[in-house]
C-alpha positions in Angstrom: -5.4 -0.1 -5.3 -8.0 2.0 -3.5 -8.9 5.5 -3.7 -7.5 7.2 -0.6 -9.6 10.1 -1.5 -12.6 7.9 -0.7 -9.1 5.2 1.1 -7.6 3.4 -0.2 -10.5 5.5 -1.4 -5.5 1.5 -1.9 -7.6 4.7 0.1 -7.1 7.4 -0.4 -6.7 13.3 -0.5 -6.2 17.0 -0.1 -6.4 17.8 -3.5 -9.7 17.5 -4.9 -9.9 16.0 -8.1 -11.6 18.2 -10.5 -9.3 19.9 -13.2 -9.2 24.1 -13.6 -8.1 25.4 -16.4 -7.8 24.3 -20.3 -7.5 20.3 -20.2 -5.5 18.4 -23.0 -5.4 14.7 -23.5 -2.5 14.1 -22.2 -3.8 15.9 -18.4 -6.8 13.6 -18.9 -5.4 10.2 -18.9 -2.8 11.8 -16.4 -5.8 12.8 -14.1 -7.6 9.1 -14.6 -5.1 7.3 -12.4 -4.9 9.2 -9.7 -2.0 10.8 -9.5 -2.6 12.0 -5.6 -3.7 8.8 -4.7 -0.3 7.2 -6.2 1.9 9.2 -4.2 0.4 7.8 -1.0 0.5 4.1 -2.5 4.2 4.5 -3.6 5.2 6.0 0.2 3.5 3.2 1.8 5.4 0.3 -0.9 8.2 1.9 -0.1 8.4 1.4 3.1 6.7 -2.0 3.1 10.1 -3.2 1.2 12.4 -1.0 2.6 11.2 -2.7 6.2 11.4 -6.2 5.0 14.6 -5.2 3.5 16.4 -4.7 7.1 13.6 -7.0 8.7 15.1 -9.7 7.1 18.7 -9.1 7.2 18.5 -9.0 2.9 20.8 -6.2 1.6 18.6 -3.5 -0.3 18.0 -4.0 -4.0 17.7 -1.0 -5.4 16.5 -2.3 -8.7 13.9 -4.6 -6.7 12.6 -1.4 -5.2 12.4 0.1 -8.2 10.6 -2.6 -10.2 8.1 -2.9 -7.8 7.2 0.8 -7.7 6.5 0.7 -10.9 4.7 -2.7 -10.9 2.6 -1.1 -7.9 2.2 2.1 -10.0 0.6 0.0 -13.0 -2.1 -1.9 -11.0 -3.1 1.3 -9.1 -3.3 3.1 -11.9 -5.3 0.8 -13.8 -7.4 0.2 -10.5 -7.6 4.5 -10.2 -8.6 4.6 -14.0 -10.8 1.4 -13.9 -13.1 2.9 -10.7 -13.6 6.2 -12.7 -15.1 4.3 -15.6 -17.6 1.9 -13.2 -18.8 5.6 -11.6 -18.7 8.0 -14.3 -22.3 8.7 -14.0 -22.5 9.1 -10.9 -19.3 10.8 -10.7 -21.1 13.5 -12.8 -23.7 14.0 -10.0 -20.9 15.5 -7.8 -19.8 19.0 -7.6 -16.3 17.1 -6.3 -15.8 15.0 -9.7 -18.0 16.4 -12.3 -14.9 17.9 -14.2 -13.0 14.3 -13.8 -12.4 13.7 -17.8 -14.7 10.1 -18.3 -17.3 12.3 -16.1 -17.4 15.2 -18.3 -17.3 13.3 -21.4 -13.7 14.4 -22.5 -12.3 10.8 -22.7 -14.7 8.3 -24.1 -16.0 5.2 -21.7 -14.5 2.4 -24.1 -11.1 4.1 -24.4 -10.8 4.7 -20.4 -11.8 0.8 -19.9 -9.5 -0.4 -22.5 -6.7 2.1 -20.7 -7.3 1.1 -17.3 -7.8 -2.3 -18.6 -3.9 -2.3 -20.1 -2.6 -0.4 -17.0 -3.7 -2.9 -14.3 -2.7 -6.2 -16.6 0.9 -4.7 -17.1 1.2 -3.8 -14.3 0.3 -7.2 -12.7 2.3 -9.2 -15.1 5.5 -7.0 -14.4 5.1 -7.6 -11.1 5.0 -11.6 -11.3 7.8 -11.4 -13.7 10.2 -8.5 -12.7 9.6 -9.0 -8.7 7.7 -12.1 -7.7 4.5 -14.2 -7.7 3.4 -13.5 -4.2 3.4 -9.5 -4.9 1.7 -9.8 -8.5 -1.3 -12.1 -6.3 -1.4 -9.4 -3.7 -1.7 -6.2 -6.4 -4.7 -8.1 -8.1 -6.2 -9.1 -5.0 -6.2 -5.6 -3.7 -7.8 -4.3 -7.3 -10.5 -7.3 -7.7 -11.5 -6.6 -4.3 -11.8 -2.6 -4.4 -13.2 -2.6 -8.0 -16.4 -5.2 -7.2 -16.7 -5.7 -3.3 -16.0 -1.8 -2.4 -17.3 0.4 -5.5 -20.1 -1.4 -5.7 -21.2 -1.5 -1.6 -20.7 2.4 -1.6 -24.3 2.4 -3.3 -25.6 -0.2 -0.8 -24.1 0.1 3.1 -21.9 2.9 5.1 -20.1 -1.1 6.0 -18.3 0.0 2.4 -16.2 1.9 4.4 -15.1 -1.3 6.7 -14.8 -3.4 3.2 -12.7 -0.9 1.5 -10.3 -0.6 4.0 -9.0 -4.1 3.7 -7.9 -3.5 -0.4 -6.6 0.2 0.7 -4.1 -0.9 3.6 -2.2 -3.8 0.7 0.7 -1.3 -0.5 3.2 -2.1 2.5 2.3 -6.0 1.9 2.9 -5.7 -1.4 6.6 -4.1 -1.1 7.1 -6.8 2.2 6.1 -9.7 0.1 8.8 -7.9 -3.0 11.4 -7.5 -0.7 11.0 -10.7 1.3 8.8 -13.1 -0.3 6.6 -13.8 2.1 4.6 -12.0 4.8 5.3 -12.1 8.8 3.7 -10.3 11.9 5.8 -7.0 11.5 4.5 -6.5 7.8 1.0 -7.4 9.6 1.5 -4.2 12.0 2.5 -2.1 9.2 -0.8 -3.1 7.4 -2.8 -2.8 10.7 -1.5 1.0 10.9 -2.5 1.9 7.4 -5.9 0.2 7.5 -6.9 2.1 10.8 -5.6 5.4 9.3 -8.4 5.1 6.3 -11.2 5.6 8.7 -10.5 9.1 10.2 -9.3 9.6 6.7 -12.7 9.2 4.9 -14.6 10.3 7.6 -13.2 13.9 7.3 -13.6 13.9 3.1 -17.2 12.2 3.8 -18.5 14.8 5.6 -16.8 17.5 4.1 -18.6 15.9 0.9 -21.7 14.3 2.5 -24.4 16.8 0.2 -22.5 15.4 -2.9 -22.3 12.0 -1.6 -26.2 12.0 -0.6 -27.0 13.6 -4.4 -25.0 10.8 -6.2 -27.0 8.3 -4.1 -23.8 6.7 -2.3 -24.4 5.1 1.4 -20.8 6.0 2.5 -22.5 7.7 5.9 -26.3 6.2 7.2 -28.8 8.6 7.3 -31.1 10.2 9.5 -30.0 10.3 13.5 -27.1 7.5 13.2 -24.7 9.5 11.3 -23.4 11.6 13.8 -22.8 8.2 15.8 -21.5 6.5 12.9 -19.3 9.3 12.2 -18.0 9.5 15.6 -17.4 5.6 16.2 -15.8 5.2 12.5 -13.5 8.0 13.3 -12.0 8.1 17.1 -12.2 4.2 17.7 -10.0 3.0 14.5 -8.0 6.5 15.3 -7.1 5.7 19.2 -6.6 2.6 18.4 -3.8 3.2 15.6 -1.9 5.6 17.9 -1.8 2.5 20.4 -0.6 0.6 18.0 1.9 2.9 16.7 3.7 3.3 19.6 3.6 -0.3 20.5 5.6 -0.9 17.5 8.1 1.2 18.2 11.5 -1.1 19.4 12.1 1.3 22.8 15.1 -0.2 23.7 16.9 1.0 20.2 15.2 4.3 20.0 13.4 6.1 22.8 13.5 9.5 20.6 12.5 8.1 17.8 9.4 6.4 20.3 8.4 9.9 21.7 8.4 11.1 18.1 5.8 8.5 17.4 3.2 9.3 20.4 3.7 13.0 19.9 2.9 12.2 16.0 -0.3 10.3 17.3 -1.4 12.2 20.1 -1.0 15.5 17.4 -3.3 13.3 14.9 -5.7 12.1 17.9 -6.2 15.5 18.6 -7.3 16.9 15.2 -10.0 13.9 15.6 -11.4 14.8 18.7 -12.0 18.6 17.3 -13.7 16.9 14.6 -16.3 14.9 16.2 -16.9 17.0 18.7 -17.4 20.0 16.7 -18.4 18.2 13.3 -17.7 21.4 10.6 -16.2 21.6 7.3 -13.4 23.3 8.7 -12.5 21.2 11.4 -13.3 18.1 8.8 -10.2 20.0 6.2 -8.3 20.2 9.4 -8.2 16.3 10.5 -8.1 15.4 6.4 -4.9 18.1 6.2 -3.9 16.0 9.0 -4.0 12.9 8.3 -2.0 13.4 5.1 0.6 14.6 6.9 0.2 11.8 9.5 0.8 8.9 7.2 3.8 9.6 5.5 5.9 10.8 8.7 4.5 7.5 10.6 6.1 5.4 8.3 9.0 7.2 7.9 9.8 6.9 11.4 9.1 3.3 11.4 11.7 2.6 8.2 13.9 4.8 10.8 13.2 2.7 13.8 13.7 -0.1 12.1 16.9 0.8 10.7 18.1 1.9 14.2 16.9 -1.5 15.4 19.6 -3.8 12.8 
């Protein structure tokens, strides 16, 4: 899964990911997978089956909810823990993730590759056996593709961003595709909103970060006189459009609350954007990121809502 604090850096984050304090093992290996990052995956799975669930008429399965939480857990996990040993040295050219435990040499390279490496394959196997094929295929897609198209393109292009996106918006089709078995149009709009949420997303932690970014060598903003442009493109375009989107979705004739909720939700979030680009400081950067955390979760809960109203 992708790191939402980059996503999907799967995605993905408020909470920055250094540790403070006295670490122990067990915080270490805790820290490797993301924790933060998890939490935003396992909202957005949830609501991918829970969707499906009353999208296609299929009473909820409690257990099948279950099973594939957990199978989702595994792979993004393993993906969190796997991306942490493929950076670690440039991790440790960031104020941001110096601390992180493969980083600051508390947790050995071979014994974070061979726990990622355990995490991700249980986690993808459990899924094709526990839940089904089509969910397992779509968890392993979503970590080849963030682990060697997106990690390594964040040394090369600011297009990372773009390519990183696709891997980070795969939670809700991976709970559709549990729940239903196959994908449709309405799974495709809950993808759609997730994958245009990432971009005003990262573009407040990138340039709230954009010193340490430019130290550790990663191309995650151009340099010289486009980044402002970049910055503002990458963040109000993929953000306008998401709030049209949103409320588009929204089935009016069931739930004209529940509708207004939505564009108030957006126009709220399309706000915090425009301060942003238009103002372009740390502050106003912690502002749209505090934001969009917020954003996401309340988004989708109103869709599970909508949808439910809509049976």
């Amino acid at each position: 899964m992708s790191d939402r604090s980059e996503l999907t850096e799967f995605s993905s984050v408020a909470v920055q990911d250094c540790h403070f304090g006295r670490s122990t093992p067990f915080s270490d290996y805790w820290a490797l997978t993301k924790p933060e990052v998890n939490f935003l995956i396992l909202i957005t799975t949830f609501v991918g089956f829970y969707v499906a669930s009353a999208n296609e008429g299929r009473p909820f399965s409690f257990a099948g909810l279950c099973n594939t939480l957990l199978g989702t857990l595994l792979v993004a996990s393993g993906t969190g823990t796997l991306n942490q040993y493929l950076e670690r040295k440039f991790d440790a050219q960031m104020r941001r993730t110096a601390r992180r435990p493969v980083a600051a040499g508390r947790v050995t390279p071979s014994a974070v590759l061979t726990f990622g490496t355990t995490l991700a394959v249980t986690g993808g196997i459990y899924l094709a056996i526990a839940v089904n094929l089509l969910a397992s295929v779509l968890a392993t897609l979503t970590l080849l593709t963030y682990l060697f198209a997106y990690t390594p393109l964040k040394r090369k292009t600011p297009m990372c961003v773009l390519v990183g996106a696709f891997p980070g918006a795969m939670p809700p089709l991976i709970g559709w595709a549990a729940a239903s078995g196959r994908l449709n149009i309405e799974a495709g709009m809950l993808y759609a909103m997730l994958f245009l949420w990432q971009f005003p997303h990262f573009m407040a932690i990138a340039w709230m970060y954009r010193e340490d970014y430019d130290r550790a060598g990663y191309l995650v903003l151009p340099k010289g006189s486009v980044r402002v442009p970049f910055v503002m493109l990458e963040t109000l375009l993929p953000l306008l459009t998401l709030v049209g989107i949103s409320i588009m979705q929204s089935p009016t004739r069931h739930a004209t609350t529940f509708h207004c909720a939505v564009a108030l939700l957006g126009t709220g979030f399309a706000y915090f954007g425009w301060k942003f680009v238009f103002e372009r400081s740390r502050v106003a950067a912690r502002r749209l990121l505090t934001a969009s955390i917020f954003y996401l979760p309340l988004l989708y809960g109103l869709s599970a809502i909508l949808c439910n109203r809509a049976r």
